[in-house]
C-alpha positions, 0 to 999 in steps of 0.5 A: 512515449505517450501511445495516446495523443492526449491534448485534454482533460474535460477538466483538470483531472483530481486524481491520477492513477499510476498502474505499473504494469509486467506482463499478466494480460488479463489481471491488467485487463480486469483491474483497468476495467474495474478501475473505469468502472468504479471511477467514471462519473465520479471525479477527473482523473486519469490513469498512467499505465506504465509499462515496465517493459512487458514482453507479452505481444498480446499486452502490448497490443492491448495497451496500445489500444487503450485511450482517453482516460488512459495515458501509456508510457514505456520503459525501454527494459525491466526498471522495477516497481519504485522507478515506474511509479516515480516515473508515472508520478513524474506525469501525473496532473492530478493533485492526488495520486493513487498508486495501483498494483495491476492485479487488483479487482476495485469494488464499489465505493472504494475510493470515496472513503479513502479520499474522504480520509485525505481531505477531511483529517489533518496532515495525513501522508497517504492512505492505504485500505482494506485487501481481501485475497479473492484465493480465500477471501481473507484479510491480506491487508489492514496495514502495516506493523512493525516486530521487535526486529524493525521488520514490517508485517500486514496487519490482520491478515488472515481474518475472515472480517476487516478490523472493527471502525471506519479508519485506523492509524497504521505505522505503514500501508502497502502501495499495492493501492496508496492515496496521497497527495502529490505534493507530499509525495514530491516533498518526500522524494518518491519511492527510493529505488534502491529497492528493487520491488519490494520494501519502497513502499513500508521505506517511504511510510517510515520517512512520512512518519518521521516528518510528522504525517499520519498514515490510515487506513479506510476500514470502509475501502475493500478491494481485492488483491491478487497478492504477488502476481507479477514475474519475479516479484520475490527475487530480491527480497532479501536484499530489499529487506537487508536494505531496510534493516539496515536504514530503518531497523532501529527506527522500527524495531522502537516502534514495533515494541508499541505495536508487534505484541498486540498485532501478533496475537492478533494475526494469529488468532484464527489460526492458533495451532500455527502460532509459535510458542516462545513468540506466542509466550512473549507476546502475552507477556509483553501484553499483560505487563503494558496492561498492568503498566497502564493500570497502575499509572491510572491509579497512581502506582506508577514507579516512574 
């Protein structure tokens, strides 16, 4: 039920922002206010804050207490991530929909870039950004890549700086922060909630990838993510991960054959006493032979 007798909008709202929400006052408390504070002035929006059955007194109050722009919704027991988002979807009036982790601090300017990237390229399925972790202040998220296993892992993570360009293509993005349009998400079917926090996000960007959407990443949004902050958050990552593996590993792992080489190499860089061995060998393998591969195509010594 609806804690705000919202009847309207000062006009249509273009973006609606879905915030699932267990527990953890004050990470809440800083990300709605750092969303009203990078926000207002700047489109309609509204912002869908749904309440998957917290038990702190205190965030029920304050969530109580919220108005317009806020919309609040509740779910009688613990439904999960992909439940509360597709439920907040359900509601949702803006074209665009923007889901947001609850404990994430939005800076300045991050949102344009991201729009920007949904208006201005063709047929984009959703963008993602960059997450800094405010614990190190290092790279949690510039996208998703895949291993030679079909299993997703965040690109660039760990780096001091974000990667070089405005934007990259990415074979998936986390919907710790996701713009899409909501028609896309509808199309798509929402967030399989066969997962239960974990994995419906890396699920609905391979299902947007294999309909022929592109998925990117705005170099230009920096925000930060204060990484796996709600109760209960890794409980059934083996499941998820089993889940997926077994629908999509196939898919993926082709997919990870492009890309894993490049990325781990990568991911590894600054810390290169952490980096094993035997992947370590493979991966410059695999790169030195994809660049001997591309040279002899361009000078016309291909095998093929």
């Amino acid at each position: 039920m609806d804690t705000n007798k919202r009847k309207s909008f000062k006009g249509e709202p273009e973006v609606s922002f879905i915030v699932p929400v267990y527990n953890c006052i004050g990470l809440t408390r800083d990300c709605l206010d750092s969303l009203v504070n990078t926000v207002e002035g700047l489109i309609e929006y509204e912002i869908i804050v749904v309440d998957d059955g917290s038990e702190e007194v205190d965030l029920c109050s304050f969530l109580n207490s919220l108005t317009i722009p806020f919309r609040v919704v509740r779910n009688e027991m613990n439904m999960g991530f992909a439940y509360s988002c597709n439920f907040g979807a359900s509601l949702a009036c803006g074209k665009q929909i923007c889901f947001l982790n609850n404990d994430l601090v939005l800076t300045e300017n991050w949102l344009n870039p991201m729009r920007s990237l949904l208006a201005h390229e063709e047929n984009i399925g959703a963008v993602g950004n960059i997450q800094i972790n405010p614990s190190n202040q290092l790279v949690d998220h510039a996208g998703v890549f895949f291993d030679l296993e079909g299993m997703p892992t965040h690109a660039h993570k760990n780096r001091k700086y974000p990667p070089k360009g405005s934007f990259k293509e990415r074979s998936a993005v986390t919907a710790a922060c996701l713009l899409m349009n909501k028609a896309v998400f509808e199309e798509m079917g929402g967030f399989s909630e066969d997962y239960r926090n974990g994995m419906e996000d890396i699920d609905l960007c391979v299902r947007l990838k294999m309909a022929g959407y592109t998925l990117l990443v705005s170099h230009e949004s920096i925000i930060q993510h204060h990484v796996s902050q709600s109760p209960g958050r890794h409980e059934n990552n083996d499941a998820n991960s089993a889940i997926f593996k077994k629908r999509w590993s196939q898919t993926t792992a082709v997919w990870g054959k492009d890309e894993w080489a490049i990325e781990y190499l990568r991911r590894y860089a600054r810390f290169w006493w952490k980096l094993n061995l035997t992947q370590g060998f493979k991966a410059v393998m695999m790169v030195l032979t994809r660049s001997l591969t591309g040279a002899r195509k361009d000078v016309g010594l291909s095998d093929s």
